[in-house]
C-alpha positions as a Markdown table, in Angstrom:
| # | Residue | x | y | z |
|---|---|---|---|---|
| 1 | Unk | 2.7 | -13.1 | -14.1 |
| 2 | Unk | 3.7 | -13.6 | -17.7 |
| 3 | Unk | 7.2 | -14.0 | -19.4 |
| 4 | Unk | 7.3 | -11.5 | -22.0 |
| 5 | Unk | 9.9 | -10.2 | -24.2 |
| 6 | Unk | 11.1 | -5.9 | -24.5 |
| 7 | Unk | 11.2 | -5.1 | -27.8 |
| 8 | Unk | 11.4 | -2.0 | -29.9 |
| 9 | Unk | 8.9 | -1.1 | -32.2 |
| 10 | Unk | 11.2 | -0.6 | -35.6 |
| 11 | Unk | 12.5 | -3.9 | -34.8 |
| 12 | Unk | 9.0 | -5.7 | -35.0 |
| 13 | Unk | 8.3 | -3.7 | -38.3 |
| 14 | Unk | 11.6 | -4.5 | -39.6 |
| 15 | Unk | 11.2 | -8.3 | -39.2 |
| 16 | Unk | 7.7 | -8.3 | -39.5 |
| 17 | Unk | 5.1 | -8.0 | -37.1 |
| 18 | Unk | 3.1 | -11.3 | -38.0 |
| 19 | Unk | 6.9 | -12.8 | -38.0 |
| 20 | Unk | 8.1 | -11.8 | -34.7 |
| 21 | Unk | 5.5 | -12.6 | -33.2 |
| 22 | Unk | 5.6 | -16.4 | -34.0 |
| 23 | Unk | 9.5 | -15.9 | -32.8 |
| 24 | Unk | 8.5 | -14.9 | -29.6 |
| 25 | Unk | 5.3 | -17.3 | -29.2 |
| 26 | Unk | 7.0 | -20.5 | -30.8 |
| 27 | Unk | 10.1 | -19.8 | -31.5 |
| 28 | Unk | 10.9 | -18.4 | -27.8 |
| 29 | Unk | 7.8 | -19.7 | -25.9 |
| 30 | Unk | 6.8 | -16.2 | -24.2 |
| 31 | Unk | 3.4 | -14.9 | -23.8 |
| 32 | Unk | 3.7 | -10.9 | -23.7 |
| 33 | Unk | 5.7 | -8.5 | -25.8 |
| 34 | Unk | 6.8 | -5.6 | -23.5 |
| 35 | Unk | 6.9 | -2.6 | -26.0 |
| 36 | Unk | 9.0 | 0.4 | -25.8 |
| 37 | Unk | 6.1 | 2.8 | -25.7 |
| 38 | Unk | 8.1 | 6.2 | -24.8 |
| 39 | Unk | 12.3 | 5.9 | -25.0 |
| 40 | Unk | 15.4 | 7.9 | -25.1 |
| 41 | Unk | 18.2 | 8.2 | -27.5 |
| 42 | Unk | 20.6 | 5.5 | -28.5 |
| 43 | Unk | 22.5 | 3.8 | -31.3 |
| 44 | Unk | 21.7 | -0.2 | -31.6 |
| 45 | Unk | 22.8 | -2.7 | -33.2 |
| 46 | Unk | 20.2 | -4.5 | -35.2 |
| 47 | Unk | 21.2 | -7.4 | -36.4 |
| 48 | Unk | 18.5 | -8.9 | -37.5 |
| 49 | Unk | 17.3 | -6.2 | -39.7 |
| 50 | Unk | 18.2 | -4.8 | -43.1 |
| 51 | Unk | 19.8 | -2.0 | -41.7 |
| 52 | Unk | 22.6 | -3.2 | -39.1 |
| 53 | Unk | 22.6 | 0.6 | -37.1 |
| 54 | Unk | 19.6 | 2.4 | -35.4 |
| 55 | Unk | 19.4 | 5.7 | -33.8 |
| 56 | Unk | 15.8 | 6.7 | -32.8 |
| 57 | Unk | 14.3 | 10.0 | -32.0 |
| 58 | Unk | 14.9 | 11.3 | -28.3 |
| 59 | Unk | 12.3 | 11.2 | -25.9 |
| 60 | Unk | 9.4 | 10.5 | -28.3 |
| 61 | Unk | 6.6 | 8.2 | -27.8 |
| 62 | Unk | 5.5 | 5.5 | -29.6 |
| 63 | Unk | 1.6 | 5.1 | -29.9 |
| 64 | Unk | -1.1 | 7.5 | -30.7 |
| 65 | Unk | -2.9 | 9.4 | -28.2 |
| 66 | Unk | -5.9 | 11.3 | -28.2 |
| 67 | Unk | -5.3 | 14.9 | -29.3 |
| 68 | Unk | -5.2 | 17.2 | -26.4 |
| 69 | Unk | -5.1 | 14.8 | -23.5 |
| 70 | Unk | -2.1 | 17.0 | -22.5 |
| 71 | Unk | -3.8 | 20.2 | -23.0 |
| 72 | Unk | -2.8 | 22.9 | -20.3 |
| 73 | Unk | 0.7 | 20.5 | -19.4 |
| 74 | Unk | 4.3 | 22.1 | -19.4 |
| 75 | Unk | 5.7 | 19.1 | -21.1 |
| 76 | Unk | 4.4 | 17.9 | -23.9 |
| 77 | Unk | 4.6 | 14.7 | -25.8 |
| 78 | Unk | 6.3 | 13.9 | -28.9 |
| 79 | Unk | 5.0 | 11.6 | -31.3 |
| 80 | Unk | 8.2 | 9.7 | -32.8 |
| 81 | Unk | 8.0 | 9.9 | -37.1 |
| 82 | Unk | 8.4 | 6.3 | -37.6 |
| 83 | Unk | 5.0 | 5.8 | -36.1 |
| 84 | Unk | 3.4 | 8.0 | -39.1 |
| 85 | Unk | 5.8 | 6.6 | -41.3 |
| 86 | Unk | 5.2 | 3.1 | -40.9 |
| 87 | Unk | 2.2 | 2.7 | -38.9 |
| 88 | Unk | 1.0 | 2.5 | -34.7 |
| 89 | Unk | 2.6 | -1.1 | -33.4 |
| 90 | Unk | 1.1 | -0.5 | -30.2 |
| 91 | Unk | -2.1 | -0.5 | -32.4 |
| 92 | Unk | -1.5 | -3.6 | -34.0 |
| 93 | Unk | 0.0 | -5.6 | -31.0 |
| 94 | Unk | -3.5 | -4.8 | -29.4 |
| 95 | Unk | -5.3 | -5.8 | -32.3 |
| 96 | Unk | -3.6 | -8.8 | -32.6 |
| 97 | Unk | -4.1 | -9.7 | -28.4 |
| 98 | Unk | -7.4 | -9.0 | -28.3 |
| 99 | Unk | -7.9 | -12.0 | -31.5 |
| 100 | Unk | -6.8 | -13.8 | -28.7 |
| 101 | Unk | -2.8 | -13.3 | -29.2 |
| 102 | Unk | 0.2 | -12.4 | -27.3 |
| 103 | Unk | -0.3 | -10.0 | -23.8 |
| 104 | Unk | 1.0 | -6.4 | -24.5 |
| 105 | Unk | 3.1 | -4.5 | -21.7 |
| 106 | Unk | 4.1 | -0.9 | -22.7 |
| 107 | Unk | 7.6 | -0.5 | -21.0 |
| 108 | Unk | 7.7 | 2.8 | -20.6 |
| 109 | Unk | 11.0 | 5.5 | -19.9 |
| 110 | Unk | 9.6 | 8.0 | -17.2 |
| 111 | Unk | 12.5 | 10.5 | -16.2 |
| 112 | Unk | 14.9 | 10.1 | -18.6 |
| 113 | Unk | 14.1 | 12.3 | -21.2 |
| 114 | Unk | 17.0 | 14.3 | -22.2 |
| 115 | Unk | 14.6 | 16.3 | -25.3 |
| 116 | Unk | 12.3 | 17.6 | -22.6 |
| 117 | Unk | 15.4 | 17.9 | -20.4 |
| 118 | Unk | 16.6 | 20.7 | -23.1 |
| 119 | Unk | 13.5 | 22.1 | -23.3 |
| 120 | Unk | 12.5 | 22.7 | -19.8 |
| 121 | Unk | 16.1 | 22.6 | -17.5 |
| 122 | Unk | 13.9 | 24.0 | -14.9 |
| 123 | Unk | 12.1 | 20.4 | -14.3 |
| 124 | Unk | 15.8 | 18.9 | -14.0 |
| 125 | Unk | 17.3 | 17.5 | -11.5 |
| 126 | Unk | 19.8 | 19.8 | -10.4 |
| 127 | Unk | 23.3 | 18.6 | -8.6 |
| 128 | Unk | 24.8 | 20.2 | -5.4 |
| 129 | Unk | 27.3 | 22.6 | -7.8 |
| 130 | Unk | 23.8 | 23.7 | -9.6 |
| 131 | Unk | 24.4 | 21.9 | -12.6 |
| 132 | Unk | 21.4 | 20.3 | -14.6 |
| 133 | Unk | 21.0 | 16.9 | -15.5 |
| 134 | Unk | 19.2 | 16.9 | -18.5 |
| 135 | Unk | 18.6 | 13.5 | -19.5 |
| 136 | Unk | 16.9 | 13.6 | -16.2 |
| 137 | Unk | 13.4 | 15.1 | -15.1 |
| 138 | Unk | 13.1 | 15.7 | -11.3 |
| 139 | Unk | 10.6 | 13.3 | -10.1 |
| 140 | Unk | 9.7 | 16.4 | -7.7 |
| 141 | Unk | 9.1 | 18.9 | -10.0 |
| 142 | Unk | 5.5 | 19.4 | -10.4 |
| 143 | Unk | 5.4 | 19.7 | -14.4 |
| 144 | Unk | 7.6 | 16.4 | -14.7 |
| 145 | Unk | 5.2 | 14.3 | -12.6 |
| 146 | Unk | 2.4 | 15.8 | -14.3 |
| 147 | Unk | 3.8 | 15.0 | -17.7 |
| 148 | Unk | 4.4 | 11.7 | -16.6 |
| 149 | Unk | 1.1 | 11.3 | -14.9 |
| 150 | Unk | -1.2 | 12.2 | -18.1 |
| 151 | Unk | 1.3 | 10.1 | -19.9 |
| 152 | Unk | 0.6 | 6.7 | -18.6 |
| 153 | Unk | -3.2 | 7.5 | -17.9 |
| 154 | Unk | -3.4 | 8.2 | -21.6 |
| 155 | Unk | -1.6 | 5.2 | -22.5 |
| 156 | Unk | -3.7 | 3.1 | -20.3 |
| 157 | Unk | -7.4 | 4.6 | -21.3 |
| 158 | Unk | -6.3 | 4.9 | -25.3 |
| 159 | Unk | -4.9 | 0.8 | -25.8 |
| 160 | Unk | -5.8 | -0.9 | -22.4 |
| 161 | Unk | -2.1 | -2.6 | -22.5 |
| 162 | Unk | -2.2 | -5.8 | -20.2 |
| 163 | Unk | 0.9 | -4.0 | -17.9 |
| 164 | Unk | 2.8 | -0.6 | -17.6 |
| 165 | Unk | 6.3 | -1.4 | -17.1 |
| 166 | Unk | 7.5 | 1.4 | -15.5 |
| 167 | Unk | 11.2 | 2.8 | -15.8 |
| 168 | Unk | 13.4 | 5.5 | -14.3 |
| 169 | Unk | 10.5 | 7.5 | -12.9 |
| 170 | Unk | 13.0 | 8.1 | -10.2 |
| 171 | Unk | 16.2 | 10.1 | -9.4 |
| 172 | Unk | 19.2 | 8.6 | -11.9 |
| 173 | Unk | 23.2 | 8.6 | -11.4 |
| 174 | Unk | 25.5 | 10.6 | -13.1 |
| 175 | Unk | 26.8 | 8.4 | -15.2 |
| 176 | Unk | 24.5 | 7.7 | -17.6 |
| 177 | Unk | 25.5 | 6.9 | -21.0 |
| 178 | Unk | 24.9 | 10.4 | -21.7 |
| 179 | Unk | 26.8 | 11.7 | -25.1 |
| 180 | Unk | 30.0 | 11.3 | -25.4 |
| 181 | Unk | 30.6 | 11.2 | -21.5 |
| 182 | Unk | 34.1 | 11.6 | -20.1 |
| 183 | Unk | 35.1 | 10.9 | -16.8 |
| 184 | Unk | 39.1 | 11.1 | -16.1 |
| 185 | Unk | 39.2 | 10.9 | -12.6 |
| 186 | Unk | 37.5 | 7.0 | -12.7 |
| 187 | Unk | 34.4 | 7.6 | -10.3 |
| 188 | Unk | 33.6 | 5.7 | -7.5 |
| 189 | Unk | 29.6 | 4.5 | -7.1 |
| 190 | Unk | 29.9 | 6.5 | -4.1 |
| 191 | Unk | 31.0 | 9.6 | -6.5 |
| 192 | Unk | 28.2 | 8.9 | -8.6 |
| 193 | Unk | 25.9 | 8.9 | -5.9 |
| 194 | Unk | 26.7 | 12.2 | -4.8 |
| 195 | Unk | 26.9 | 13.6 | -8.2 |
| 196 | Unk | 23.6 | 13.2 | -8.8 |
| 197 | Unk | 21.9 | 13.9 | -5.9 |
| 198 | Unk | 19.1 | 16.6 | -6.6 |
| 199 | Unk | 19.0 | 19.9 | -5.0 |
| 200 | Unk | 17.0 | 21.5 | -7.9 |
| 201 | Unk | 14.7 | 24.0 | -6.1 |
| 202 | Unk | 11.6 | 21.6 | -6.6 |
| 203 | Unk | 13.0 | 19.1 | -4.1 |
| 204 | Unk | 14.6 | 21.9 | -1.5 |
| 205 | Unk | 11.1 | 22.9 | -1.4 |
| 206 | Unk | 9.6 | 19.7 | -1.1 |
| 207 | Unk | 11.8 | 18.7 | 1.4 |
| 208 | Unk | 11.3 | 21.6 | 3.1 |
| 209 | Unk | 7.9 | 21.3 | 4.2 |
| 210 | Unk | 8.5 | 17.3 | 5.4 |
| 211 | Unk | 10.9 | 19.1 | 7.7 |
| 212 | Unk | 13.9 | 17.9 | 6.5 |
| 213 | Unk | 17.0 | 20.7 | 5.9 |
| 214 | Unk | 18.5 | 20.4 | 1.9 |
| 215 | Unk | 21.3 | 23.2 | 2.2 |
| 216 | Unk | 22.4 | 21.3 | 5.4 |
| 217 | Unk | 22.9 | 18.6 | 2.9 |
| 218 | Unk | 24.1 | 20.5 | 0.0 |
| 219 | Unk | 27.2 | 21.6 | 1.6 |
| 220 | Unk | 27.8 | 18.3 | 2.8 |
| 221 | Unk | 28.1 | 16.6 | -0.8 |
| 222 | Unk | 29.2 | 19.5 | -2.1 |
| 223 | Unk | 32.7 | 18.8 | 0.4 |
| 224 | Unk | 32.7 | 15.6 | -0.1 |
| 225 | Unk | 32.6 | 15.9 | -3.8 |
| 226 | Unk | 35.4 | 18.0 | -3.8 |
| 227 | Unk | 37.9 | 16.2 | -1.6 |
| 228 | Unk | 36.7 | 13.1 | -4.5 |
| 229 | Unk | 37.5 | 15.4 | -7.1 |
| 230 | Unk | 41.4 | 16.2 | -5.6 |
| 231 | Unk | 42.2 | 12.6 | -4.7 |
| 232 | Unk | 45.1 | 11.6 | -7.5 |
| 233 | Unk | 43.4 | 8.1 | -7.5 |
| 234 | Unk | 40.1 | 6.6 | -7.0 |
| 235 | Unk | 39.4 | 5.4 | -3.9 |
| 236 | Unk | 35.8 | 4.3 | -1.9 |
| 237 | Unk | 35.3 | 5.5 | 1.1 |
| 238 | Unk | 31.7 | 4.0 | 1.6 |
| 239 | Unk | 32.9 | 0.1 | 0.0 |
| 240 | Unk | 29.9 | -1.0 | 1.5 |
| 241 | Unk | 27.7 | 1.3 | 0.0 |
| 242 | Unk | 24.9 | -0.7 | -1.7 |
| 243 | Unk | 24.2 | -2.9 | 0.6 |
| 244 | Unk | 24.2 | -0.2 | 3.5 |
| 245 | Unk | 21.8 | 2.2 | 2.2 |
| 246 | Unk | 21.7 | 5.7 | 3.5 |
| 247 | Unk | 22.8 | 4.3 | 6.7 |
| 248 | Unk | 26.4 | 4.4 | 5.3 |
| 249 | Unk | 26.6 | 8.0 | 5.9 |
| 250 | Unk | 25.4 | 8.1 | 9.5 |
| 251 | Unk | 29.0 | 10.1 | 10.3 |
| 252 | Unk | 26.5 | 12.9 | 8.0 |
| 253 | Unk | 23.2 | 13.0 | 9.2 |
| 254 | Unk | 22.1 | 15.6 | 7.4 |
| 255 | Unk | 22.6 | 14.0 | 4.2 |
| 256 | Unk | 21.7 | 10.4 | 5.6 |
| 257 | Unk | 18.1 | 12.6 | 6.4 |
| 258 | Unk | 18.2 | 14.0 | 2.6 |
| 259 | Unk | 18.7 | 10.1 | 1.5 |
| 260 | Unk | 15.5 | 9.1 | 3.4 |
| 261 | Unk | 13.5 | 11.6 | 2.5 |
| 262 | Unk | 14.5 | 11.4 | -1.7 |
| 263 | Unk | 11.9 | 7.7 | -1.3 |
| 264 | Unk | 9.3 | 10.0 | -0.8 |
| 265 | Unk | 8.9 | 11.6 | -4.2 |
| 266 | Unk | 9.8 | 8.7 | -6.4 |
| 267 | Unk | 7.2 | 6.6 | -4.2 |
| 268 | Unk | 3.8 | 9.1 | -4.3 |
| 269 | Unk | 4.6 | 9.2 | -8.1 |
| 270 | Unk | 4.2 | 5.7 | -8.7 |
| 271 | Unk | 1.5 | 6.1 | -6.5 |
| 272 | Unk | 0.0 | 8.8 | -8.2 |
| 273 | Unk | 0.6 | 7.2 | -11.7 |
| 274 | Unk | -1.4 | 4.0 | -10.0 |
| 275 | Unk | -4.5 | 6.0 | -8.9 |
| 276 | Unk | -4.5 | 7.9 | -12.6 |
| 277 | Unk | -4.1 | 5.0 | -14.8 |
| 278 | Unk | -6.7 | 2.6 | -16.2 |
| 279 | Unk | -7.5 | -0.2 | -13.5 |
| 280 | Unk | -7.6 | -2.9 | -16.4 |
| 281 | Unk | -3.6 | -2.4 | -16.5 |
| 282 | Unk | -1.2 | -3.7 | -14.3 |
| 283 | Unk | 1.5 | -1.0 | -13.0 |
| 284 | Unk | 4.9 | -2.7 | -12.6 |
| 285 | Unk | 8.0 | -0.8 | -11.4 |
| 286 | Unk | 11.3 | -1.8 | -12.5 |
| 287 | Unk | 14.3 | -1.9 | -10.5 |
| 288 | Unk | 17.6 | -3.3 | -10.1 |
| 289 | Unk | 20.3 | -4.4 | -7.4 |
| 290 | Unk | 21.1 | -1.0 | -5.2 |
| 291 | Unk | 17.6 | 0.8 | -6.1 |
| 292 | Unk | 18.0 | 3.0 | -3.4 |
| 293 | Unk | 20.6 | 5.0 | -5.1 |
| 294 | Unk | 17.8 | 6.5 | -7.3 |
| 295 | Unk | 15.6 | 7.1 | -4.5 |
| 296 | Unk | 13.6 | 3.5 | -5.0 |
| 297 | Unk | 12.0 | 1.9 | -1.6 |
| 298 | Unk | 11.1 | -1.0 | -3.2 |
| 299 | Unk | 8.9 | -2.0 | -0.6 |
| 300 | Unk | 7.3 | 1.4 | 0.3 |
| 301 | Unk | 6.6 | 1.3 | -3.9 |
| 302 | Unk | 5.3 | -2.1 | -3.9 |
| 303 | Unk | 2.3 | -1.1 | -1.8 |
| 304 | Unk | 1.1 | 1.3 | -4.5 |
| 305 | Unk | 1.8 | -0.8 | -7.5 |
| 306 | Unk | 0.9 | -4.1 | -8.7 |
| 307 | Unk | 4.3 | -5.8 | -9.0 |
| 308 | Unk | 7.7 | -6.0 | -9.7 |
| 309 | Unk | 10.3 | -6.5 | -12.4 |
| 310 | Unk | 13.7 | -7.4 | -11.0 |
| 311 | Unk | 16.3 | -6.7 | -13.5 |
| 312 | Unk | 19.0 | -9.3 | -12.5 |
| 313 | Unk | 21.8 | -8.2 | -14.9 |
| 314 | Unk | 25.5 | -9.1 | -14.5 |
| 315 | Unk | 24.8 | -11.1 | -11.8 |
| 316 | Unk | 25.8 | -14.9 | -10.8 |
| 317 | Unk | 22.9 | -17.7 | -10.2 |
| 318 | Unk | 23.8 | -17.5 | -6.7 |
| 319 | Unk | 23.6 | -13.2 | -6.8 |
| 320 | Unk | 20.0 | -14.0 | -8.4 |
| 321 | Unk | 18.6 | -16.1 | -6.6 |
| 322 | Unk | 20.0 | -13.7 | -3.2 |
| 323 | Unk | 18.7 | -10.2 | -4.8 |
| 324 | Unk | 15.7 | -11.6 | -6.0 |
| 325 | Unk | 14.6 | -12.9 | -2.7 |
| 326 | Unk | 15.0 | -9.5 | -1.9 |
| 327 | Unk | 13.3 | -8.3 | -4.1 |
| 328 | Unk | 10.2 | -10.6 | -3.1 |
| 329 | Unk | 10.3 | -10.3 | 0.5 |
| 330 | Unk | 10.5 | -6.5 | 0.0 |
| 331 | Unk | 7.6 | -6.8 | -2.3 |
| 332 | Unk | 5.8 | -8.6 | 0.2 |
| 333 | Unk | 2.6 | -10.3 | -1.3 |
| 334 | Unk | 3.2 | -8.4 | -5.2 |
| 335 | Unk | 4.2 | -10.4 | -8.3 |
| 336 | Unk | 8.0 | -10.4 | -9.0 |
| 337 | Unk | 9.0 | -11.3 | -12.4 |
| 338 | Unk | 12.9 | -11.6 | -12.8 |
| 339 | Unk | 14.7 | -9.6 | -16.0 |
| 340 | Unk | 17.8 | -10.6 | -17.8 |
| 341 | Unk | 19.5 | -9.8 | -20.7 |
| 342 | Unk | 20.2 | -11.7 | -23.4 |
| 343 | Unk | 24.0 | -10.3 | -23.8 |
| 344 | Unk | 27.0 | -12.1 | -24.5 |
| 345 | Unk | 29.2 | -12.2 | -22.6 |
| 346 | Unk | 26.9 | -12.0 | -19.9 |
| 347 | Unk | 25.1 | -15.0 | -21.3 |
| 348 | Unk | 27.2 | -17.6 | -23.0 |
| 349 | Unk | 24.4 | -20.0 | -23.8 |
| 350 | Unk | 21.0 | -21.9 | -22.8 |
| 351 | Unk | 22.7 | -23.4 | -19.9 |
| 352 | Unk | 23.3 | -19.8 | -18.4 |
| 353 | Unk | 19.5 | -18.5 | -18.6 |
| 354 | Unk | 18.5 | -22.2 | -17.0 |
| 355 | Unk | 20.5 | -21.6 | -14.3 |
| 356 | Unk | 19.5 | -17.9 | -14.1 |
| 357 | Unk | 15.9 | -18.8 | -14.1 |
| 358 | Unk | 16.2 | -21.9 | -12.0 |
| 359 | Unk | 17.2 | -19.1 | -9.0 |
| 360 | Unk | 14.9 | -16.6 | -9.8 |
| 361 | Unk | 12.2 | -18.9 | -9.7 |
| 362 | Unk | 13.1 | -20.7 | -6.5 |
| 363 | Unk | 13.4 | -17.4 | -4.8 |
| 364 | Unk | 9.6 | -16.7 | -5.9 |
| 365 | Unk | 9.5 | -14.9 | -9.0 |
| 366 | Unk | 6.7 | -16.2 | -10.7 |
| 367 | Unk | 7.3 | -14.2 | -14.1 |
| 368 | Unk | 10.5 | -13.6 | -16.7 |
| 369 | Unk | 11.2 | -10.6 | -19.1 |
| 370 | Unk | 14.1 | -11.1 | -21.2 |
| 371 | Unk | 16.1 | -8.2 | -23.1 |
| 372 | Unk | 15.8 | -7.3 | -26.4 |
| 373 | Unk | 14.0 | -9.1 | -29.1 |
| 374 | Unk | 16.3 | -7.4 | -31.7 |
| 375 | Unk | 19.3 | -6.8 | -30.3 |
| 376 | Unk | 20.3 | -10.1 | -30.4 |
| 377 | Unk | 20.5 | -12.8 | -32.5 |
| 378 | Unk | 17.7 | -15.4 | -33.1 |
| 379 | Unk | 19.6 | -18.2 | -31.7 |
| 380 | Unk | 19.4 | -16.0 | -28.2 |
| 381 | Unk | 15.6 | -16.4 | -28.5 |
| 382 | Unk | 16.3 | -20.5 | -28.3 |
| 383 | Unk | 18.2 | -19.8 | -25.1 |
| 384 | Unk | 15.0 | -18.2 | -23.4 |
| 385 | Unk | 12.8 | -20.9 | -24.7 |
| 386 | Unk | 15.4 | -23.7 | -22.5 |
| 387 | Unk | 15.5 | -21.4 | -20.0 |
| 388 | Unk | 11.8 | -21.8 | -19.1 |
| 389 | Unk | 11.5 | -25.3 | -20.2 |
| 390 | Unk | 12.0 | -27.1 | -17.1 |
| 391 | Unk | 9.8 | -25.0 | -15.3 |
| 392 | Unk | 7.4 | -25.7 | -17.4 |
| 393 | Unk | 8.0 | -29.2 | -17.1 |
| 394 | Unk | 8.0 | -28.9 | -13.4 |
| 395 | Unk | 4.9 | -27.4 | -13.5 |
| 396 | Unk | 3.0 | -29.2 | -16.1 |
């Protein structure tokens, strides 16, 4: 495994290609720039480029593909404007690898893709109520996987990046940093949960013919979202939720069924995305403390993958080192690499990502991804670079 770096591509044409590159190699001492290669809206804070503020495009992509590879699809790939503006990073990150430079990863946003969302709210994931999610693609809906499918294949035959880094290409929660979001009531996790948990026809369906009943589970969280929704204060019913798993709701064995069987589409997808994709690149799936509340078995998905990436955000050295020996026992004999951000006040110096990294790595992850090249300052990049030193010392 490598210890790479995710980075945006008008950040590395901001600074400088050729210059943040010898950032991350020197200056940081990583070995793999994870690119965002197909992302969602945002605003970010740049502040080491000109401009202080960036919005990109939604749900555009990021490197050229071959015209009509998606021929005959539903959903349809955008190419994002700063790419013809500015030129294909993806292109010159290759370039630059194959001259015997940094590895390439192209972290790519499945699911969440709230332009194709608007376009086609029949590939949504649809709540109990009926309403559509539409930053979120149903990873049962037959267009969305095959969008998502020809996606990565195309990626992977076109630019032959070292990894896939694969995100949301699952169920996601209701709260979701969606535009201007409001939420008066102050939602539980268990809320969230049952918020989003998709009854769009596609998954009925699907469910359907495994044998397992959806409107028996419908009108479960449909009650139990309403008696959340009267309550004049929060309060968790489930406290034990995350760690519990569907299992929590055993008093509801209808919906504890409709939790089990949601693994099973998010799982074949990464499966199918595996069998589709260039065999030269590494598929990685990345999750994160309580995956199961977007339908993620992490160890049913680590058979059909090649690895890992932990994202151990806002978490103690001692909540690390626990989930990501999780992580690694559930991914059995597949490559772990440990994520963290480089986010004050999560991180409040070098000593922080040492002793982040010191767990990770003694609970067997044998690679490190740290977030974002520019949305942090360049004395952050310092604090990776310690990080890793000693291992590199123990192991030199």
């Amino acid at each position: 495994m490598r210890n790479a770096i995710w980075a945006y591509p008008w950040d590395l044409l901001d600074i400088g290609i050729d210059a943040a590159l010898a950032e991350i190699t020197d200056g940081a001492g990583l070995d793999a720039v994870s690119l965002a290669t197909a992302y969602h809206a945002g605003r970010f804070l740049q502040p080491r480029s000109a401009r202080k503020t960036y919005m990109p495009e939604d749900g555009t992509i990021y490197c050229r593909l071959p015209p009509g590879r998606f021929d005959g699809l539903a959903l349809q790939p955008k190419l994002a404007g700063i790419v013809a503006e500015r030129g294909d990073v993806m292109e010159a990150l290759i370039r630059r690898r194959d001259a015997g430079g940094a590895a390439v990863h192209a972290w790519t946003v499945c699911l969440h893709n709230s332009r194709l969302g608007t376009l086609h709210p029949d590939a949504c994931c649809r709540n109990a109520f009926g309403d559509i999610a539409y930053h979120n693609l149903c990873p049962s809906h037959p267009d969305a996987r095959a969008y998502l499918i020809a996606l990565i294949a195309a990626v992977t035959e076109t630019w032959r990046p070292d990894a896939v880094e694969l995100e949301s290409p699952c169920f996601m929660g209701w709260a979701h940093e969606h535009h201007h979001e409001k939420d008066g009531v102050g939602l539980t996790a268990e809320d969230d949960l049952l918020l989003s948990i998709c009854f769009c026809p596609a998954c009925l369906d699907r469910a359907a013919r495994a044998g397992v009943d959806g409107e028996a589970a419908r009108r479960t969280v449909r009650s139990l979202v309403a008696e959340a929704l009267e309550r004049p204060l929060p309060h968790e019913r489930w406290p034990d939720l995350r760690r519990q798993g569907p299992a929590a709701f055993a008093a509801h064995p209808e919906l504890a069924a409709w939790l089990d069987w949601r693994f099973e589409p998010v799982t074949s997808l990464v499966a199918e995305i595996r069998a589709a994709a260039h065999p030269a690149s590494r598929i990685a799936y990345l999750d994160i403390a309580g995956g199961w509340l977007f339908g993620a078995d992490l160890a049913a998905i680590a058979r059909v993958c090649d690895g890992i990436v932990f994202c151990a955000y806002d978490s103690t050295p001692d909540e690390v080192g626990q989930n990501v020996a999780a992580a690694v026992a559930a991914a059995a004999c597949k490559p772990v690499s440990a994520g963290f951000r480089l986010f004050a006040p999560e991180m409040d110096g070098a000593d922080a990502i040492v002793a982040r990294v010191r767990a990770a790595s003694t609970a067997g992850a044998t690679g490190f991804n740290f977030y974002n090249y520019g949305l942090v300052p360049a004395a952050r990049l310092d604090w990776a670079k310690a990080g890793l030193d000693p291992l590199r010392r123990s192991h030199g």
